[in-house]
C-alpha positions as CSV (number, residue, x, y, z in Angstrom):
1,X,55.4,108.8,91.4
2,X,57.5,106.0,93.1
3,X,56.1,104.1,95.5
4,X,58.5,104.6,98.8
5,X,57.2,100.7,99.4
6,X,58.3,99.6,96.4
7,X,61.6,101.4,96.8
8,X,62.5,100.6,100.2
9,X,62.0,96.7,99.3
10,X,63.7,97.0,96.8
11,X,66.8,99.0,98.0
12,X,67.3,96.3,101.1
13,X,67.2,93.4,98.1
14,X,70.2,95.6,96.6
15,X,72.1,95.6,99.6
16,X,71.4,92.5,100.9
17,X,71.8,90.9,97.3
18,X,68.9,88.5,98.9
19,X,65.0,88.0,98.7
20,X,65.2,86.0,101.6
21,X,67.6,88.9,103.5
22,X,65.3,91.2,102.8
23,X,62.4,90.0,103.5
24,X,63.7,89.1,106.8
25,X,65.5,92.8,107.4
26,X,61.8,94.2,106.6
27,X,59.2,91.3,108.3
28,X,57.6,90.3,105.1
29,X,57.1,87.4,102.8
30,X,59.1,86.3,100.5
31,X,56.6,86.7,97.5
32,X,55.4,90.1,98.8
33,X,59.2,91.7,98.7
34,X,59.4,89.6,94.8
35,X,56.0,91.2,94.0
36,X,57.3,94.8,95.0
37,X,60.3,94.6,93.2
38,X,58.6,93.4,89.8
39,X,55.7,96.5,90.5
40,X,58.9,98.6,90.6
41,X,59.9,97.1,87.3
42,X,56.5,97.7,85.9
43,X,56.8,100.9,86.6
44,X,59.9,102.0,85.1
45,X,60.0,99.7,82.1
46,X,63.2,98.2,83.0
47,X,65.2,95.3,84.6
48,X,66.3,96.3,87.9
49,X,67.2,92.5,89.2
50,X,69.0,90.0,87.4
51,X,68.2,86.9,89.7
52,X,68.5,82.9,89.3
53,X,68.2,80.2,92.3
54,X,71.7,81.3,93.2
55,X,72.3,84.4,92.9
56,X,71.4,88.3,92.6
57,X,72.9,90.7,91.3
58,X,71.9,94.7,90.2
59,X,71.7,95.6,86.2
60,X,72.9,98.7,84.9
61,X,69.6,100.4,85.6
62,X,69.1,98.8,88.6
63,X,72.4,100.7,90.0
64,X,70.9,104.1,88.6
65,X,67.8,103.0,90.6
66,X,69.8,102.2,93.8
67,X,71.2,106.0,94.1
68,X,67.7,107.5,93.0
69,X,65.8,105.0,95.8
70,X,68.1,105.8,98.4
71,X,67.9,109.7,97.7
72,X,64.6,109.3,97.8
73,X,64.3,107.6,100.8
74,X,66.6,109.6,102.5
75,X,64.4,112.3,102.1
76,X,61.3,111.3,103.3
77,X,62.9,110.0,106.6
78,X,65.0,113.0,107.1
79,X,61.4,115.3,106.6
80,X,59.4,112.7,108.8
81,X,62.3,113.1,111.9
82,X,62.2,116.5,111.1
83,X,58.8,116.7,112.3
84,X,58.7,114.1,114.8
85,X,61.8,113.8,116.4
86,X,62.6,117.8,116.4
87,X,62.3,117.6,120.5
88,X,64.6,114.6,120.8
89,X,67.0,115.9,123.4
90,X,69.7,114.0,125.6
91,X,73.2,112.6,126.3
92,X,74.2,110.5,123.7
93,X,77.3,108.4,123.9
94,X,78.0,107.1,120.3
95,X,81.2,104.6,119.9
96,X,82.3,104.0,116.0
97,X,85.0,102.0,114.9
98,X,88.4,103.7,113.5
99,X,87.0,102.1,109.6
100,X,84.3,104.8,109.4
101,X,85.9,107.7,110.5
102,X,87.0,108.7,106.8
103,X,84.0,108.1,105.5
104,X,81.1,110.7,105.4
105,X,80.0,109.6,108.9
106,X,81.1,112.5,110.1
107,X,78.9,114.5,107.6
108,X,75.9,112.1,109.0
109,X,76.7,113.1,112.4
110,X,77.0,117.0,111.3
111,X,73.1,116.6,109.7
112,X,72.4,115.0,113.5
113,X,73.4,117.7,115.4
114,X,71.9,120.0,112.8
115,X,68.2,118.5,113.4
116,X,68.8,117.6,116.7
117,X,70.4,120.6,118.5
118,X,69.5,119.2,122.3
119,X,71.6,116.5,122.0
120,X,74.9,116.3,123.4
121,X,76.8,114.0,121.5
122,X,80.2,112.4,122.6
123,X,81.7,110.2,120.4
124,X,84.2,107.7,120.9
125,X,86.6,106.4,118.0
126,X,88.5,102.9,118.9
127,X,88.7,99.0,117.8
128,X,86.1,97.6,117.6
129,X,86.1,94.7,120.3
130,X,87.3,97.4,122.9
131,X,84.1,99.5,121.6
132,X,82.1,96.4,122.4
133,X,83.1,96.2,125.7
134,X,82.7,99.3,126.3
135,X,78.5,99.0,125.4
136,X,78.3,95.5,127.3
137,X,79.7,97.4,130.1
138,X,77.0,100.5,129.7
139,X,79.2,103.0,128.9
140,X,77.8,103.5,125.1
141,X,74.3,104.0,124.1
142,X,74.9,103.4,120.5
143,X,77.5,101.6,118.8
144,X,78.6,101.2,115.2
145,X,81.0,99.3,114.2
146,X,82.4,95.6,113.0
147,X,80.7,92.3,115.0
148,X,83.1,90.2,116.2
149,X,82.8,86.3,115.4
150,X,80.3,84.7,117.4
151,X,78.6,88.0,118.6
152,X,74.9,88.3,118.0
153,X,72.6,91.2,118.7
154,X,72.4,94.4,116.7
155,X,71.5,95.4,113.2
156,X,73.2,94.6,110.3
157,X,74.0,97.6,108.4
158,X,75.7,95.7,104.9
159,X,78.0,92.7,104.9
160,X,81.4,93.1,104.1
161,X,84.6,91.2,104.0
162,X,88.3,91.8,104.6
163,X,90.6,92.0,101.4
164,X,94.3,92.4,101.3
165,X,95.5,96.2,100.4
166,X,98.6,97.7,99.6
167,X,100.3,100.8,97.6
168,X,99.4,100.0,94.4
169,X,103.3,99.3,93.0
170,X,103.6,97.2,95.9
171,X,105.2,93.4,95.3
172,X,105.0,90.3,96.9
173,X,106.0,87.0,95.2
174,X,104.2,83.9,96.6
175,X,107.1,82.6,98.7
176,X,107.8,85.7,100.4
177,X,107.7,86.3,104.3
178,X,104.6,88.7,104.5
179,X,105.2,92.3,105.7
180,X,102.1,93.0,107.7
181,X,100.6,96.9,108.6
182,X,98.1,96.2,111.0
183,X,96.2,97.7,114.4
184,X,97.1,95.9,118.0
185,X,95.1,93.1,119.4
186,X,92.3,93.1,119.9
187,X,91.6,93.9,116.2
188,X,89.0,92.2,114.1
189,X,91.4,92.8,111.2
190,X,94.9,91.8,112.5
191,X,92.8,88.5,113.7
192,X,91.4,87.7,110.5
193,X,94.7,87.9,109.1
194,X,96.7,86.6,111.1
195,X,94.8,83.4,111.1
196,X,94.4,82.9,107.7
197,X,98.2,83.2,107.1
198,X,99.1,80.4,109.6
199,X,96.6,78.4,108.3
200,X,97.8,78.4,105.0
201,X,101.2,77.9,106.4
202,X,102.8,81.3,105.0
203,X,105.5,83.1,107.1
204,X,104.8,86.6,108.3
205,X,106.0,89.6,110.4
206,X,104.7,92.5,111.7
207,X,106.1,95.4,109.9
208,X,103.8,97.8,111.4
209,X,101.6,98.5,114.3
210,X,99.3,101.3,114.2
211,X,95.9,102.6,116.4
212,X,94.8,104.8,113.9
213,X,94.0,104.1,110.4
214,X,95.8,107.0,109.3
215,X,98.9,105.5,110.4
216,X,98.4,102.1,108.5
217,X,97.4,104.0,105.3
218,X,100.7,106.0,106.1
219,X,102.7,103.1,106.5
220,X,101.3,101.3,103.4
221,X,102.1,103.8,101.0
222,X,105.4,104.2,102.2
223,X,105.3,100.2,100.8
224,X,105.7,99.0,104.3
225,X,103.8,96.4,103.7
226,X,99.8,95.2,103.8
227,X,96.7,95.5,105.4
228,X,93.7,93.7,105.7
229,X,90.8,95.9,105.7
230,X,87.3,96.4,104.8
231,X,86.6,95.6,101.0
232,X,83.9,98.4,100.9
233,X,86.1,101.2,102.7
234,X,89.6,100.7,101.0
235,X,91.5,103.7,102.3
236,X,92.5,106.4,98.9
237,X,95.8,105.7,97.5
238,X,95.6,101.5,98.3
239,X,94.0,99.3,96.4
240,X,94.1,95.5,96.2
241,X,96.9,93.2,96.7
242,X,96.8,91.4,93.2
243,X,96.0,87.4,93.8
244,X,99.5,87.0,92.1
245,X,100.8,87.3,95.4
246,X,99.6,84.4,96.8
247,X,97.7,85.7,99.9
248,X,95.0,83.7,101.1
249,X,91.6,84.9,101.3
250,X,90.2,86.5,104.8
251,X,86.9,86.6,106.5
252,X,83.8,87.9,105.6
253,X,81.8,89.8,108.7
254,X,79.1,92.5,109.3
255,X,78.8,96.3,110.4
256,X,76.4,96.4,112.8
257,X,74.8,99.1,115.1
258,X,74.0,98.3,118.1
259,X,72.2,99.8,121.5
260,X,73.0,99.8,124.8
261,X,71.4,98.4,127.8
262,X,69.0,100.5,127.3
263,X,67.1,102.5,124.8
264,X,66.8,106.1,124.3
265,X,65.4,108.3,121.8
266,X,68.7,110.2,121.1
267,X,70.6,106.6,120.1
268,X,67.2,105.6,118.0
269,X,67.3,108.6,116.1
270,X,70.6,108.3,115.1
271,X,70.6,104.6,114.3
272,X,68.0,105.6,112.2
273,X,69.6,108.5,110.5
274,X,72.4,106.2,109.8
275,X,70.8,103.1,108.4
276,X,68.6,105.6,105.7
277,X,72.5,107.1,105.2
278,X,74.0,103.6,103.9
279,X,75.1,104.1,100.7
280,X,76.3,107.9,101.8
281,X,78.6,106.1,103.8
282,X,80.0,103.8,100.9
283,X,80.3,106.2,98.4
């Protein structure tokens, strides 16, 4: 039998790619996250870690491990809400940012409703600063999606960072004006790259402007030009601008979930459902 302690300390070390992340994610020690990991070890007879003073990083087994854990895991919480959380009933007013939509969030949200037939669930799909707004104003009670710089609050649900993506016969010599496919302001994205062009002094223009991602993966395999988006949700068909190309590098930043003013059983089950979900969603 695997211990679910030993797997759930060890699965937020995976994601996290940090003894000292996890242990804060989970309130332990330090030692007692390293000692849960190595018991994991002991009991499968293999590396799952390869870790220095710098770095961690996932072995071969310790990827197979990842998708077992989190199976695992998934289970148990999805039997334990079963029994506990079967009379969870309410309004729920769920904001997500247009980066999730494609993903299998909305299979997430069909297990939700499944479990959870009382609750009505509205969900809102927009940018993510306009989302944010939207819960600082009480008009969400749950909200998952990209943390603006300088925000605090909320759970971090993995880091991620914004690469450059494009058709993949796409080209762009070093010198060249960029062609940008991007949302409207206010957009984390169109931000990060926007910024990071001026500061590296390369020209740009704005080749398209779309609120949906649809429409930007539309307009950038019609080789309209490219998109900064998230490297963990790269949209099928794109794929990364080659460094060739010259572009500089963009910001790294967090999906978060977050509550609203106030907290209700509806928005707790599902932030739940969602953080036991991770690496559904970035499959």
């Amino acid at each position: 039998m695997l211990d679910p302690v030993l797997l759930r300390s060890f699965v937020t070390v995976a994601r996290t790619l940090s003894f000292t992340g996890a242990a804060r994610r989970l309130d332990l020690g330090q030692s007692t996250v390293s000692q849960h990991v190595r018991k994991l070890e002991d009991v499968v007879a293999r590396p799952l870690l390869r870790r220095d003073t710098h770095s961690v990083e996932l072995t071969p087994d310790g990827e197979a491990m990842l998708e077992f854990a989190a199976t695992i895991l998934d289970a148990g919480d999805r039997a334990l809400a079963h029994f506990r959380e079967t009379r969870v009933h309410g309004r729920l007013r769920f904001g997500v940012s247009e980066d999730l939509v494609q993903t299998r969030l909305p299979t997430i949200l069909a297990d939700f409703r499944r479990r959870h037939p009382q609750v009505d669930l509205e969900l809102t799909v927009g940018l993510s600063e306009n989302l944010e707004q939207q819960i600082d104003h009480g008009e969400l009670d749950l909200l998952f999606a990209k943390r603006s710089p300088g925000r605090t609050g909320g759970t971090t649900v993995w880091a991620d960072r914004f690469v450059w993506v494009a058709e993949p016969g796409f080209g762009l010599a070093p010198e060249e004006t960029v062609p940008l496919v991007s949302y409207p302001p206010p957009s984390l994205s169109r931000a990060a790259a926007v910024a990071a062009l001026e500061a590296r002094g390369r020209s740009w223009r704005m080749a398209c402007t779309s609120g949906s991602l649809s429409g930007l993966r539309a307009a950038a395999l019609a080789g309209l030009g490219v998109v900064a988006h998230a490297e963990t949700l790269i949209p099928d068909g794109l794929a990364p601008v080659p460094s060739r190309a010259g572009l500089p590098e963009l910001d790294a930043f967090d999906f978060v979930l977050t509550p609203g003013r106030r907290s209700t059983a509806p928005a707790e089950a599902l932030s739940r459902s969602i953080r036991t979900s991770v690496d559904r969603l970035r499959s």
